[in-house]
C-alpha positions as CSV (number, residue, x, y, z in Angstrom):
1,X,0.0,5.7,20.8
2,X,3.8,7.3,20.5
3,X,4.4,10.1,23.0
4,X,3.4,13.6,21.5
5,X,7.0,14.8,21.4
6,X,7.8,11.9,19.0
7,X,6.7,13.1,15.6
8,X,8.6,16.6,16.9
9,X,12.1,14.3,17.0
10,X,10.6,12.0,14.3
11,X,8.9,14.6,11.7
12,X,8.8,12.0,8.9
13,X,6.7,9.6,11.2
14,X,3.9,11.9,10.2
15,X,1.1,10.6,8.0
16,X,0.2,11.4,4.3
17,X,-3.6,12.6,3.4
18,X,-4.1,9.0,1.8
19,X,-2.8,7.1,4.9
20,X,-4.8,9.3,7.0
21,X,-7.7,8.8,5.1
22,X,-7.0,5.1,4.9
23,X,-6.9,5.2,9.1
24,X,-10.2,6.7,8.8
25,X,-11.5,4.4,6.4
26,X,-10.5,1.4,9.1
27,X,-12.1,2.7,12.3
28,X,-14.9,3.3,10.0
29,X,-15.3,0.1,8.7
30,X,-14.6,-1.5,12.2
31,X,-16.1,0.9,14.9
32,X,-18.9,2.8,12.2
33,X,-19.3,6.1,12.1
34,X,-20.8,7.2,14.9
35,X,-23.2,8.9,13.7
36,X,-26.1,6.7,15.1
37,X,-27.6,7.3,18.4
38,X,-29.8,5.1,18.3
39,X,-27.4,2.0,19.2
40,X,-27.0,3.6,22.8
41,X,-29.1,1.2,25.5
């Protein structure tokens, strides 16, 4: 992960709603939700 400082000298590294959601949609699909607590040993 880019230093925090970087989107303040890079502002257009910043994402768009749809890529955000997109990102969200990926470590859903990958990781689930995390809404279950019943997976925990």
């Amino acid at each position: 992960m880019p230093p925090w400082y970087y989107s303040v000298l890079h502002p257009d590294a910043r994402l768009s709603d749809q890529e955000k959601q997109e990102l969200i949609d990926g470590f859903r699909a990958t990781f689930g939700t995390g809404s279950s607590k019943s997976d925990a040993p």
